[in-house]
Each structure stands twice: as structure tokens, then as C-alpha cells.
C-alpha positions in Angstrom: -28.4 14.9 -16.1 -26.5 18.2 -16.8 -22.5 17.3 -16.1 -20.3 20.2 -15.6 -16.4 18.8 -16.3 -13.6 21.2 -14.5 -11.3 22.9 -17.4 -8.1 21.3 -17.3 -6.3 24.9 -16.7 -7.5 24.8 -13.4 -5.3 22.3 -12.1 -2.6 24.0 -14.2 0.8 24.8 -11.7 -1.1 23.7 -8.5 1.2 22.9 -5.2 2.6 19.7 -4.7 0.6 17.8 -7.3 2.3 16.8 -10.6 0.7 13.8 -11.5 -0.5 12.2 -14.6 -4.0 12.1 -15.2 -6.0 8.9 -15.2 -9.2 8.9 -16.5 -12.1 5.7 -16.4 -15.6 6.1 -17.6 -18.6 4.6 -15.7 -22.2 4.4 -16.4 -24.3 8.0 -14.7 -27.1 5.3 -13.8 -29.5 7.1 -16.3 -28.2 5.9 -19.8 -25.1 8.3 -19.9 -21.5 8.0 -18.9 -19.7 9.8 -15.8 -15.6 10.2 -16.0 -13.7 9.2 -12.9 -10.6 10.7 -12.2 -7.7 9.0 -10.2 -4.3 9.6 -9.8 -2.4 6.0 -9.7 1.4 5.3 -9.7 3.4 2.9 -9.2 4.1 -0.9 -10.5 1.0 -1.8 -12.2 1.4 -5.6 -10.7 2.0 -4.3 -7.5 -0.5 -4.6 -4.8 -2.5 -1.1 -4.7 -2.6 1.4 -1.9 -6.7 3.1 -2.6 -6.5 6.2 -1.0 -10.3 7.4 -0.6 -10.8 11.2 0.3 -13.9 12.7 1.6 -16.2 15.9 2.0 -15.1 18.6 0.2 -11.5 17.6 -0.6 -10.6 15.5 -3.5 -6.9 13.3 -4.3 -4.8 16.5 -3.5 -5.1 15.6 0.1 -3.1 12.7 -0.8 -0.4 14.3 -2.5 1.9 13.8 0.1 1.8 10.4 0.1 2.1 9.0 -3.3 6.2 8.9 -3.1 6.7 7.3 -0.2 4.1 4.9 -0.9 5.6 4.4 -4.5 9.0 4.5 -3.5 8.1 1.7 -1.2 7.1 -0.4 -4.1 3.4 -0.1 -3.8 1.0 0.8 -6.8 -1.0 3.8 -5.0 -4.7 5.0 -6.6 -6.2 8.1 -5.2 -9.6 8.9 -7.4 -11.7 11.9 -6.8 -15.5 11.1 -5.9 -17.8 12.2 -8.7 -18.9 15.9 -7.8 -14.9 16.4 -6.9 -11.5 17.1 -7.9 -11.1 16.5 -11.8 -13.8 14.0 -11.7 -17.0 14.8 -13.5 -19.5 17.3 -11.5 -23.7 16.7 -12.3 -25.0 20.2 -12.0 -28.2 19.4 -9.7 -27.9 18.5 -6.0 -30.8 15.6 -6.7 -28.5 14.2 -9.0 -26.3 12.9 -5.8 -27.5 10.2 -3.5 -25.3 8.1 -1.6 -26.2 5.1 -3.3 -25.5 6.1 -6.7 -22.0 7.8 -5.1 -21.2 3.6 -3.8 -22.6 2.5 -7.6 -20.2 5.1 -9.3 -17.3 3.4 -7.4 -18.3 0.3 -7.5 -18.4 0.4 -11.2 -14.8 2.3 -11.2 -13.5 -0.9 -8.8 -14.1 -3.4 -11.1 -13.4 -1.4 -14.4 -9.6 -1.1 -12.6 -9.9 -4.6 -11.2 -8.1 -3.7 -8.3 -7.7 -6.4 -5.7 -5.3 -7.4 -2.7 -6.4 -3.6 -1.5 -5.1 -1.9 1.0 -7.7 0.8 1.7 -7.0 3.9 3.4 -10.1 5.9 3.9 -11.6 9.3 5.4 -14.9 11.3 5.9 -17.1 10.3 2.7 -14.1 7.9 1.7 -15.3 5.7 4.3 -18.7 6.1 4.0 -18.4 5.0 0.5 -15.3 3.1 0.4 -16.3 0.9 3.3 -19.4 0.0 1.6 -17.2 -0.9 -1.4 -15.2 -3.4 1.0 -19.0 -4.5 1.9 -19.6 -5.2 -1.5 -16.7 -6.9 -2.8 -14.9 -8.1 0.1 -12.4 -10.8 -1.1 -10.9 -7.9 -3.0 -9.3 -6.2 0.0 -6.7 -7.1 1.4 -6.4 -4.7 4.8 -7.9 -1.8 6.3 -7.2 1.2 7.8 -9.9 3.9 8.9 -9.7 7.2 9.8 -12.0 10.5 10.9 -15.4 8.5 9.1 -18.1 6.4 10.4 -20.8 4.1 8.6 -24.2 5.7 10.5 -27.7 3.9 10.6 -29.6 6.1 11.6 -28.9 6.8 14.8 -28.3 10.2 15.3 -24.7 12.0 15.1 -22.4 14.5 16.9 -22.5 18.4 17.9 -19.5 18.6 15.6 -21.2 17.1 12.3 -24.6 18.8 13.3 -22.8 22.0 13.3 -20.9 21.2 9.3 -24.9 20.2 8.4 -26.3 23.7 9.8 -23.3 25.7 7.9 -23.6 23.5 4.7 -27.1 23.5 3.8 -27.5 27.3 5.6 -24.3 29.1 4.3 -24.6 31.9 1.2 -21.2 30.7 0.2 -19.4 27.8 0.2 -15.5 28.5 1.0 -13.9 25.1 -0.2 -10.4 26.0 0.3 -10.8 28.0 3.6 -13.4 24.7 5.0 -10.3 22.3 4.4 -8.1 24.8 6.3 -10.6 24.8 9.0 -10.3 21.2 9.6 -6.9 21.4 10.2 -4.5 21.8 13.3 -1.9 23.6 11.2 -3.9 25.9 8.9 -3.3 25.6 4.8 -1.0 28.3 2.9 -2.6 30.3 0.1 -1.7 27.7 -2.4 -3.0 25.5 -0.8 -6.5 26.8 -0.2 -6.4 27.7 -4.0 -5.9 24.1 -4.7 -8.6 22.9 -2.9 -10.9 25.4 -4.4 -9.6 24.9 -8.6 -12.1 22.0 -8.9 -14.7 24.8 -8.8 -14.7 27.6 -11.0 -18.1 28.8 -9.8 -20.6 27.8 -7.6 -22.4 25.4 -10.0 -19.7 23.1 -9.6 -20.5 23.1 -6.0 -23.5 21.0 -6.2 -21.8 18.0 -4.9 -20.2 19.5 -2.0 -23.0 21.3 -1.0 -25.3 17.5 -0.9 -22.7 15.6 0.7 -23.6 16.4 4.1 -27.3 16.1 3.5 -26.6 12.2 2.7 -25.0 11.2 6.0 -27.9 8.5 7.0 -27.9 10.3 10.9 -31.7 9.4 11.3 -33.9 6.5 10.8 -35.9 8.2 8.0 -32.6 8.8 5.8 -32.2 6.7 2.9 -29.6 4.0 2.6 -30.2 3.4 6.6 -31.0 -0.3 5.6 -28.3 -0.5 3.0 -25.5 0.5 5.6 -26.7 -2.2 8.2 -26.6 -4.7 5.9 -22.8 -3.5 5.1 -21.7 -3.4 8.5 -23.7 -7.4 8.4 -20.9 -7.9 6.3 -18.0 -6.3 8.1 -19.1 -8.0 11.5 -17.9 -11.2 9.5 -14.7 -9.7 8.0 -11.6 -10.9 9.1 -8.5 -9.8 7.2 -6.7 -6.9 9.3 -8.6 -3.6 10.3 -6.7 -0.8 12.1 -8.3 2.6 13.1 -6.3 5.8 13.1 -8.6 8.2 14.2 -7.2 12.1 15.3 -7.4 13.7 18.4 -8.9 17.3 17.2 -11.9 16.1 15.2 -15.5 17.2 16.6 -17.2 15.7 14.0 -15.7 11.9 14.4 -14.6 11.5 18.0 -15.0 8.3 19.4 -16.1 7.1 16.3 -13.6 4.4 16.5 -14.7 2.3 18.9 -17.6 1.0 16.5 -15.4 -0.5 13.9 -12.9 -2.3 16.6 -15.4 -3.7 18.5 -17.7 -4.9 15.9 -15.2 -6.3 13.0 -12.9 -9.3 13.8 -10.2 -8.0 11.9 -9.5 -5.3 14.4 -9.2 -7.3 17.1 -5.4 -7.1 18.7 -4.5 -4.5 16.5 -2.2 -1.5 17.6 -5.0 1.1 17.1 -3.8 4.6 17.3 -4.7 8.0 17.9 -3.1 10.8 16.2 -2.4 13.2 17.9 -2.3 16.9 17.3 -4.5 16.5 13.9 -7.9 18.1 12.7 -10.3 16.2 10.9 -7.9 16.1 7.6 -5.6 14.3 9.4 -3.8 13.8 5.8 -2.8 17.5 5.7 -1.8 17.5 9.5 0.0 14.4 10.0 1.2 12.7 6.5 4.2 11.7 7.4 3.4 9.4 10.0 -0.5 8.1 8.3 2.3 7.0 5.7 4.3 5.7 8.3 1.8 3.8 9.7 -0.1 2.1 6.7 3.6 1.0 5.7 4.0 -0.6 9.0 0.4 -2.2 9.2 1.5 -3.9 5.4 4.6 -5.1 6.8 3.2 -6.4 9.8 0.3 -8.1 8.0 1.7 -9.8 5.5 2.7 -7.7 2.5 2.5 -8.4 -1.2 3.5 -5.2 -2.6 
């Protein structure tokens, strides 16, 4: 496995994100090593906030809400997927499979031995980071899910079959500009320059480009079998589960109803809809997502 690792001066003066590296090595899956990246601040004994980001973004979508968080005395972890962000990037698209994406985090997890969790996650964050709760259940203490989905095979939306078309079809792969797209309010310059300094060059890309090409939206995909045996596990979780889907996302409408009917934890909870957000909700609405997750911790039971 060829591993391409981001320069450092890449992320050098970017907007909004001044945080201290954190960096945990896990094992690639064929006798080597991959390095995680996360931001995470905050009291180390305090109960962590994991903020999981998705397809192509990586933790700057959560810069926004790391002081609030902290400043409401919550530790708050935000790593970038392998493929992503400062996290390492295996050159080949075969290299990625979504099993080994759930194995990396899995491994990074229990190497941080992060429990009473309150999960926040989006897109790819909930495809893995749901699969994480699936795994390791009694480590999380709440969750709340927005703009993702946990598919078995059954087919998908207009919106997502259109992202699959342009990803696997597209001569160039606009990282910055696809973030902006998913937004309601459209991203300034530095912005879009953020979201495109994890990849120097379009070898980097690898991850971004396979991501889409993973979602299990047939019966033939692989890890079909593994995500119906997760959601066997989240049929039986109860802790509290609130959904916080947007209003402006082709690719995810109504793909909240699944996880309030069908996990116990959901029921009675004060769902919302956000309203006047793209599919990044983060970059559209921080404010009140940080709002909201405060709220749900108070009103669940808090241990921060």
C-alpha cells in the first residue's frame, strides 16, 4: 500500500482553524501502520463530543463548533477519515473499502478509549460512525444524526445517483467548489481553499473519488450483510437518538424516518428539521447544530 501523507504547509494560515494537531497510529490491515488525525480539545476527563465528517470534507467542517462545545465544558474530538483532511491518504482507490474505513476507526476508538460518547455524525460519518456505535455500543452515550443513512442494498435517491454519476464520471474533482455546492449559503474563497489543502494534486484524491462507489445502494455491494446486522444492533439500542436532518439535501431527504422508527432511543424525541441548510448542514447552520446537541445533553442526562 502506497500512502501519500499531506505536507504540513498546507494547512499552514487556513480560515478559522487553529488547532493543535493530534496524531494516533492504527494498523493499514496489510502489516503497515496508517496515522489518524483528529483535532480534540477540551478536559481530557470530560465526557467527549465525536464529531464525524463525511464525503469529501474532513474536521474543518467542524471548526465552528469546537468553542462552544469546549467552552461548555465538553472534551470535543473531530478526526479526519483516512483518505481526508491531515489523515494519511493510500494512493490506490482499491486500497478503500468500507470495511476497512469502519476497521481504521474502530482501531482509532479504542486506541483513544473514548466512552460516554456523544456522537454527532454526517454523510460517510454516519455510515461509518454508526457502524462504530454498532460495534461498540455501551461506549456511547447519545446520538444525534444528520444528512447520512445506513443503506442495504436497497436502492438510493435521484440526488445521490446524480453525486455517483459526477464522481466516478468527472475529469476533475473540485473539492472545495463540491462543499460549496452543498451548501445554502455558498463558501468564500478561503474557504474553498481550505477544503481543497488536503490535496495537493489529484493523487491524493483517491479517497474522495471511492467514497461514493462504497455506498452499499444495491444488493450486490459489499458490506450489504455487514450493515443489516448493524442496524440488528441499533433496533435494540436504547440510550437517546435524535435526528437533525436539513431541509435542502437531495441526496438524504427523508432519510430520517428509518432511524426514528426503527431505534428505541428515538422514540419521543424532539426530532428536527433544519431548515434553510444544504447537505453540509455544519457550514449552513452551526450555530444552532451546536445549539441543539447542547440541549439534547442537557436534556438527557449530561456528564460533561
Amino acid at each position: 500500500m502506497q500512502v501519500l501523507r499531506t505536507p504540513d504547509e498546507r494547512f499552514d494560515d487556513l480560515a478559522d482553524y487553529r488547532f493543535a494537531p493530534h496524531y494516533t497510529l492504527v494498523p493499514s490491515g496489510n502489516g503497515g501502520e496508517l496515522r489518524i488525525h483528529a483535532i480534540d480539545e477540551g478536559p481530557r476527563d470530560a465526557a467527549p463530543v465525536l464529531l464525524l465528517h463525511g464525503e469529501p470534507s474532513w474536521s474543518y467542517l467542524y471548526r465552528s463548533f469546537v468553542a462552544p462545545l469546549v467552552a461548555a465544558g465538553h472534551r470535543v474530538v473531530a478526526p479526519d477519515l483516512i483518505g481526508f483532511g491531515k489523515s494519511d491518504k493510500p494512493a490506490a482507490r482499491e486500497d478503500y473499502s468500507y470495511e476497512r474505513h469502519v476497521d481504521w476507526m474502530l482501531a482509532w476508538l479504542e486506541a483513544l478509549d473514548l466512552r460516554d460518547i456523544t456522537l454527532f455524525c454526517q454523510d460517510w460519518g454516519g455510515l461509518i460512525g454508526l457502524r462504530l456505535v454498532a460495534e461498540r455500543p455501551d461506549r456511547f452515550a447519545r446520538l444525534v444524526i444528520a444528512n447520512t443513512g445506513l443503506p442495504t442494498g436497497e436502492g438510493s435517491s435521484d440526488g445521490f445517483d446524480a453525486w455517483l454519476a459526477f464522481s466516478q464520471s468527472s475529469p476533475t474533482f473540485p473539492i472545495g467548489h463540491i462543499v460549496s455546492g452543498g451548501t445554502v449559503r455558498g463558501l468564500s474563497a478561503a474557504e474553498i481553499a481550505a477544503y481543497d489543502a488536503p490535496f495537493p494534486d489529484d493523487r491524493y484524491k483517491a479517497g474522495a473519488r471511492q467514497f461514493p462507489a462504497l455506498v452499499p445502494i444495491t444488493p450486490d455491494h459489499p458490506s450489504v450483510a455487514e450493515n443489516k446486522a448493524a442496524w440488528a444492533v441499533l433496533e435494540t439500542f436504547g440510550r437517546p437518538v435524535l435526528t437533525c436532518f436539513s431541509d435542502r439535501d437531495p441526496v438524504t431527504a427523508g432519510g430520517d424516518r428509518p432511524f426514528q422508527h426503527r431505534i428505541p432511543g428515538a422514540a419521543g424525541q424532539p426530532h428536527v428539521t433544519i431548515a434553510d441548510a444544504g447537505h453540509f448542514l455544519q457550514e449552513d447552520k452551526p450555530e444552532e447544530i451546536v445549539s441543539l446537541i447542547l440541549s439534547f445533553i442537557a436534556a438527557t442526562g449530561a456528564t460533561a
